[in-house]
C-alpha positions in Angstrom: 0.0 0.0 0.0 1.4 3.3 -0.9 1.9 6.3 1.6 3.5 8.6 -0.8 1.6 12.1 0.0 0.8 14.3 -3.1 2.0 18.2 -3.0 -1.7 18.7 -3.0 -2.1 16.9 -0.1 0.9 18.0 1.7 -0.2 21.7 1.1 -3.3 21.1 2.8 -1.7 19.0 6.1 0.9 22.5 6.1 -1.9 24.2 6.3 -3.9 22.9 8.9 -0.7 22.6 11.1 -1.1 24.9 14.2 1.2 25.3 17.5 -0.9 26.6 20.3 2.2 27.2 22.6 4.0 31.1 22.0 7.7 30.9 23.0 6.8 32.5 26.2 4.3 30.1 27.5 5.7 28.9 30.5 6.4 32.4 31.4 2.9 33.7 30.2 1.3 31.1 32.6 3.3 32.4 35.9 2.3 35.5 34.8 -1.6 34.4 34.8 -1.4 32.3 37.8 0.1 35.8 39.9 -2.5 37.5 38.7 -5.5 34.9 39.4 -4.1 35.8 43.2 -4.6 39.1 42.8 -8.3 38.8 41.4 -11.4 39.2 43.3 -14.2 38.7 40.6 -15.0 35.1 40.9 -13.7 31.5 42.0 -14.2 30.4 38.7 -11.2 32.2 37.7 -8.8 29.1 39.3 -6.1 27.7 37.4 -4.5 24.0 37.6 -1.6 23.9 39.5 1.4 21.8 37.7 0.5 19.2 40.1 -3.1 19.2 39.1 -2.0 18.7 35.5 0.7 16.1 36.3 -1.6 14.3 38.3 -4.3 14.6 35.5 -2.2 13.3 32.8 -2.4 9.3 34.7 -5.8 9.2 34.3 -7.6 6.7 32.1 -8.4 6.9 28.6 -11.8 6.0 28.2 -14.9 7.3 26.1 -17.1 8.6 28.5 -20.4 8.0 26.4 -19.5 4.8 26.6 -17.6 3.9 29.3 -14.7 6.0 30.7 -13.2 4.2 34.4 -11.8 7.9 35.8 -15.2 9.4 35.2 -17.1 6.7 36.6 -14.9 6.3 39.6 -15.3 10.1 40.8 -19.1 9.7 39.9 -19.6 7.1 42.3 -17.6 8.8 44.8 -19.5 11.8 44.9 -22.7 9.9 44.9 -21.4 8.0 48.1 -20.3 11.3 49.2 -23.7 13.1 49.2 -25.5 9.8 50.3 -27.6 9.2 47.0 -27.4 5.8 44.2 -25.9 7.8 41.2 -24.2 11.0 40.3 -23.1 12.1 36.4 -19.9 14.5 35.7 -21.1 17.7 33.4 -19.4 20.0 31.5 -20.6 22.9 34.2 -22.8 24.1 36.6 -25.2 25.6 34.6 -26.0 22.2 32.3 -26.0 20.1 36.0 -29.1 22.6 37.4 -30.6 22.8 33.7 -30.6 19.0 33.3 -32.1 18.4 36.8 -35.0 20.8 36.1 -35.9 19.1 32.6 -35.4 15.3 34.7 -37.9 16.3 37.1 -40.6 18.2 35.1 -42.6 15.8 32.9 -45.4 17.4 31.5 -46.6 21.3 31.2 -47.9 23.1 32.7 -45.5 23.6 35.5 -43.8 26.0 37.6 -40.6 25.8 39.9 -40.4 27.8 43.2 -37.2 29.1 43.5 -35.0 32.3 45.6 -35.3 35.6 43.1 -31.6 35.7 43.4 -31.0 32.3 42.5 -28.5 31.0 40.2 -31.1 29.2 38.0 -33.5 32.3 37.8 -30.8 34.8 36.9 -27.8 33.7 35.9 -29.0 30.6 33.7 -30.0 32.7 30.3 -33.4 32.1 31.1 -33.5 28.4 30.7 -36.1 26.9 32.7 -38.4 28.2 30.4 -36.1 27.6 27.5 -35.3 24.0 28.6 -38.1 22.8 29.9 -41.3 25.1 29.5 -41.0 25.6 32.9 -42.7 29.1 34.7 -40.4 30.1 37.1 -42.0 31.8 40.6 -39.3 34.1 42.0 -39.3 34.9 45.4 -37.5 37.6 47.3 -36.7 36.7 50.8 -38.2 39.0 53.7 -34.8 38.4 56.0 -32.5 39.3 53.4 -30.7 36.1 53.5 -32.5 32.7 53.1 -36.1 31.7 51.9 -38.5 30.7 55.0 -40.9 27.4 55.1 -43.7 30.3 55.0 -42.6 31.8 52.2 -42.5 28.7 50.4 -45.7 28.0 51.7 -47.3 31.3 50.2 -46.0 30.8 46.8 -46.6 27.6 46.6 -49.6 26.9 43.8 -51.7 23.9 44.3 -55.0 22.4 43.3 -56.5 22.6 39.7 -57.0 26.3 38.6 -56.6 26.2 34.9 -55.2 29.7 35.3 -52.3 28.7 37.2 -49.1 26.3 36.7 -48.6 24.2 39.7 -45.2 23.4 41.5 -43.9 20.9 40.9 -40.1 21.5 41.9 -38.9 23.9 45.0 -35.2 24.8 44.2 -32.8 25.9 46.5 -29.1 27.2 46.4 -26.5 26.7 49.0 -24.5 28.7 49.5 -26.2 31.5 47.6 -23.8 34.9 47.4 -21.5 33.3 49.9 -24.4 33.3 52.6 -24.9 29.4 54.3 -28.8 28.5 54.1 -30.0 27.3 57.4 -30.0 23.5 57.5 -33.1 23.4 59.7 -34.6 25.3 57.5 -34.0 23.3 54.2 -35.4 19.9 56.4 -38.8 22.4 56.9 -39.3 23.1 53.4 -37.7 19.6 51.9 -40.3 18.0 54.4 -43.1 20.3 53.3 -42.7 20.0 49.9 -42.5 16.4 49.8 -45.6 15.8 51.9 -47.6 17.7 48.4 -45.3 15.4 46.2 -43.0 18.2 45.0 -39.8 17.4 44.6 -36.8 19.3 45.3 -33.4 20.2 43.7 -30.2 21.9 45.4 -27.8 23.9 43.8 -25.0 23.0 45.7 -22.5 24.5 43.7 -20.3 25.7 46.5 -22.1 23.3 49.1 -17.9 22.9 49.9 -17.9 26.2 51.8 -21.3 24.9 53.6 -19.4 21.6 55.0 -15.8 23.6 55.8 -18.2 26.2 57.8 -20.6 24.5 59.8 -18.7 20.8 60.5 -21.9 18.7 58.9 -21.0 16.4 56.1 -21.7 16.7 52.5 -24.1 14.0 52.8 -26.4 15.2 55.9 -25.9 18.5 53.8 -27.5 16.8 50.4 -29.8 14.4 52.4 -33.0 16.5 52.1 -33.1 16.8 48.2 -34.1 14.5 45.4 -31.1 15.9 43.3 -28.1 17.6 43.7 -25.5 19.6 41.8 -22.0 20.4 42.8 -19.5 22.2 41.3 -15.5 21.1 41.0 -14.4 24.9 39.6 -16.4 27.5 42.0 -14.4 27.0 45.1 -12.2 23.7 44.5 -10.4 25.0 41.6 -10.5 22.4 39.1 -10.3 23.7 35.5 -13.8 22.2 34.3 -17.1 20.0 35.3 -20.0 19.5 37.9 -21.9 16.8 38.8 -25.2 16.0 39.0 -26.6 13.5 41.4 -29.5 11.6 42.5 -31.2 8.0 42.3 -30.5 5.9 39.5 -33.8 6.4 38.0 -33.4 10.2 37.7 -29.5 9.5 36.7 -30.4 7.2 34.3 -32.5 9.7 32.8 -30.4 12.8 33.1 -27.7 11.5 31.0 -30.4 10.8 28.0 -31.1 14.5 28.3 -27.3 15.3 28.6 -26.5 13.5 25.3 -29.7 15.9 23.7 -28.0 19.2 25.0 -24.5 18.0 24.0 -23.1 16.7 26.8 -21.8 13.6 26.0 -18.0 14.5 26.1 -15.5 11.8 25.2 -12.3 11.7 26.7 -12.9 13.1 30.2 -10.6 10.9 32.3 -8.2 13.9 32.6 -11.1 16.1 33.4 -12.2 13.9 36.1 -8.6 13.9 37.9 -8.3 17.2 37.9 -11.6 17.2 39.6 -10.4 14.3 42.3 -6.8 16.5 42.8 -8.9 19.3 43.7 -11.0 17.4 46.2 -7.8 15.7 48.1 -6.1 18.8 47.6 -8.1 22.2 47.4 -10.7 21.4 49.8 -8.6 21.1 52.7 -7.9 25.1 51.4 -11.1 26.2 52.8 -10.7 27.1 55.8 -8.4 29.4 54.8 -9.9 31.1 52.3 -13.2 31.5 54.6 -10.1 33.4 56.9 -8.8 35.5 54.2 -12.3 36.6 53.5 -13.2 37.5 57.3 -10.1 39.6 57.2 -11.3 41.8 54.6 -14.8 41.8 56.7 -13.0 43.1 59.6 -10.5 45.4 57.5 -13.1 47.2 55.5 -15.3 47.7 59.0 -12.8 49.3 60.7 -12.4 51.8 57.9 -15.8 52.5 58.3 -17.0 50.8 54.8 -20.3 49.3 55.6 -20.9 45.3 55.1 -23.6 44.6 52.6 -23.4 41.1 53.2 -20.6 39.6 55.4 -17.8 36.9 55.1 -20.1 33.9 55.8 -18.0 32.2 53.6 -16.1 33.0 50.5 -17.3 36.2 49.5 -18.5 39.8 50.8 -20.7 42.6 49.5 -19.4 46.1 50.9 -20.2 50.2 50.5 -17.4 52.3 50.2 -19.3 55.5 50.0 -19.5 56.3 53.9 -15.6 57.1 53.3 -17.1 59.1 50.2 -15.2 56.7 47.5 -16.8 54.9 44.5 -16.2 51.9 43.0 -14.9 53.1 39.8 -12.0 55.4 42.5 -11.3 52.0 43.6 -11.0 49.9 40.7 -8.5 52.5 39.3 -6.3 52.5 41.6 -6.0 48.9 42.2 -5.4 48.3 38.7 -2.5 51.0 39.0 -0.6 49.0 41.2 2.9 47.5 40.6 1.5 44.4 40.9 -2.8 45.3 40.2 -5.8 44.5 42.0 -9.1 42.5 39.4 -12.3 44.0 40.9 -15.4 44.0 40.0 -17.4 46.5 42.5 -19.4 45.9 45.2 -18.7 41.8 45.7 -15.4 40.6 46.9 -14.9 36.6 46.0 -12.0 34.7 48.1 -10.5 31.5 46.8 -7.9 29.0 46.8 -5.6 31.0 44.9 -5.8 34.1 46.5 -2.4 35.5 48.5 -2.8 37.3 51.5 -0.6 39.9 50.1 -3.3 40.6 47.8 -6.0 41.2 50.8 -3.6 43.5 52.4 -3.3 45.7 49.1 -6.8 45.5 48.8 -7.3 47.1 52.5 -4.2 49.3 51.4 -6.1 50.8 48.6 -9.2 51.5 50.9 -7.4 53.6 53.7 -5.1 55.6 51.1 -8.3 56.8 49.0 -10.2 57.2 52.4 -7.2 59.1 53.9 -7.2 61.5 50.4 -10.7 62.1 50.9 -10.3 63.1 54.7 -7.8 65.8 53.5 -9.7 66.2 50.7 -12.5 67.8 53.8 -14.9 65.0 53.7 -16.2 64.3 57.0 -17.9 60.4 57.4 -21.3 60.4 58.6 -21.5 59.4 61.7 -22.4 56.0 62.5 -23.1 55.4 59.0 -21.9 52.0 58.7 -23.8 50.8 61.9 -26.9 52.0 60.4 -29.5 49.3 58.8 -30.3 51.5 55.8 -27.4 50.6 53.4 -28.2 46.7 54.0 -32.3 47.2 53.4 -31.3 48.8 50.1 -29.3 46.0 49.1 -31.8 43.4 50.0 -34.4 45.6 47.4 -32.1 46.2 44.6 -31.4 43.6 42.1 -27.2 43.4 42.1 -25.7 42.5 39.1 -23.2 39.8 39.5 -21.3 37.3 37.6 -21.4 34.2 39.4 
């Protein structure tokens, strides 16, 4: 058999030849992982370590709409993790929660109770409707901070009013915007809602944070729901994936509608090893993240910033303007730094990546432009960050974040 290549041929392989690496790519990616520790925006901004990619490189080879060993391995860990029959690895978050929703909901009409700040409301491009022909009923928590039992209760929609689409799925988020929802809390609603047969979904995307924080396991954490997703990025620092998880039933079913929305991935040994490193490795990192993030709490208060929402975890929503400085002041001159400062106003996110030089910068920023301002002759109100109004404005306005 010949293999002799024609010029033709050859032309079109030179062509199609490509070299993704520059000459300075080692050096561009030390560069990039500096940075990351300088950048408050979001935990999804987390890099692989070398070790993470080392480690990633031994995993098996396997096609994972068939059958891939790695992939199946971490799923059943995290279903024996979170105490339920079956669990399946997505490409992200968003997929995991927009996959549960169209594996519980059968037939419309439908609706899903859900918080109005929720990840699946807001930040999801509008695809319970999308996705599954789902009416979503929003609801914006009286406290501030977590739905009640009686707010569920309220909103609700039972019986057979032809007007009206009844529940049939209660979703909630934990932790949503860094805050942990009370676990007593989730068993009253969980509990309510399954005495009406409504089922219920978690999006546990950092439930990570939840377990470091209050000592209870991921399973106790998951137990109340009939699904679960969880994230390996947000928080653990993997580069890629989620995974949803329930009984086999709903798994079984969930990974039909995962090859419809395209994702059926192939190779995703190395995908799920980066996901197991960061388990072993980066959870463990938790704690002192949660730390790093109480110090800017505690930092910003004492320059008389007020707390929006405090370090309950991994993030923080603050107010600058009691020290009469703007986020825009603030953003400049971080980014004017020797070494800058990624912001990206009001919300503060802490992860595992994230140097303690950079926190102290951060605070260092604050008092300099506060300190101008003072000599500047602005005068702080007084008491202004011990006041309630700030936070009951926050609580009404809708935020806009990038989770």
């Amino acid at each position: 058999m010949s293999t002799e290549i024609s010029p033709a041929v050859q032309q079109v392989i030179d062509q199609t030849r490509f070299d993704i690496l520059s000459k300075t790519h080692a050096v561009d990616n030390a560069s990039k992982r500096e940075e990351i520790a300088r950048t408050f925006i979001s935990d999804t901004v987390t890099v692989p370590t070398e070790e993470m990619y080392t480690y990633a490189t031994l995993a098996t080879l396997g096609d994972d709409v068939y059958f891939e060993p790695s992939t199946a391995a971490l799923e059943a860990h995290i279903a024996q993790l979170a105490g339920k029959e079956a669990a399946l690895f997505m490409p992200s978050g968003t997929q995991s929660n927009q996959i549960a929703l169209r594996t519980h909901l059968k037939q419309p009409p439908y609706s899903v109770v859900c918080d109005k700040r929720a990840h699946i409301f807001k930040y999801e491009a509008g695809g319970a409707a999308f996705n599954s022909n789902a009416h979503v009923v929003p609801i914006t928590p009286a406290n501030g901070h977590h739905l009640t039992l009686e707010e569920v209760q309220e909103n609700v929609i039972l019986g057979t009013d032809i007007h009206i689409a009844p529940t049939e799925l209660v979703a909630l988020e934990n932790t949503l915007n860094g805050t942990i929802f009370p676990q007593d809390e989730i068993i009253k609603i969980c509990d309510y809602a399954h005495s009406l047969g409504i089922k219920t979904h978690l999006d546990g995307a950092r439930i990570w944070h939840v377990a470091i924080e209050t000592g209870k396991s991921i399973r106790e954490l998951c137990e109340p729901f009939d699904s679960v997703s969880v994230c390996f990025s947000k928080g653990l620092g993997a580069p890629i994936g989620s995974c949803l998880i329930g009984n086999k039933e709903f798994i079984t079913r969930a990974r039909w509608f995962r090859k419809i929305l395209g994702g059926g991935m192939r190779q995703t040994g190395i995908l799920a090893a980066c996901a197991a490193y960061a388990l072993t490795f980066n959870f463990p990192q938790l704690p002192r993240v949660h730390a790093l993030t109480k110090k800017l709490e505690v930092g910003l208060e004492e320059l008389g910033a007020i707390i929006l929402s405090g370090a309950e975890t991994c993030m923080l929503f603050y107010d600058p303007t009691p020290l009469g400085i703007n986020f825009e002041e603030i953003g400049e001159r971080a980014a004017a730094l020797p070494e800058p400062l990624i912001l990206g106003g009001s919300r503060l996110v802490v992860h595992v990546q994230t140097s303690e030089q950079a926190v102290d910068d951060f605070l260092s920023v604050i008092h300099q432009l506060a300190e101008e301002k003072k000599a500047a002759g602005w005068v702080q109100p007084a008491n202004g960050h011990k006041t309630s109004a700030f936070k009951d404005v926050y609580v009404r306005r809708q935020v806009k974040l990038t989770k």
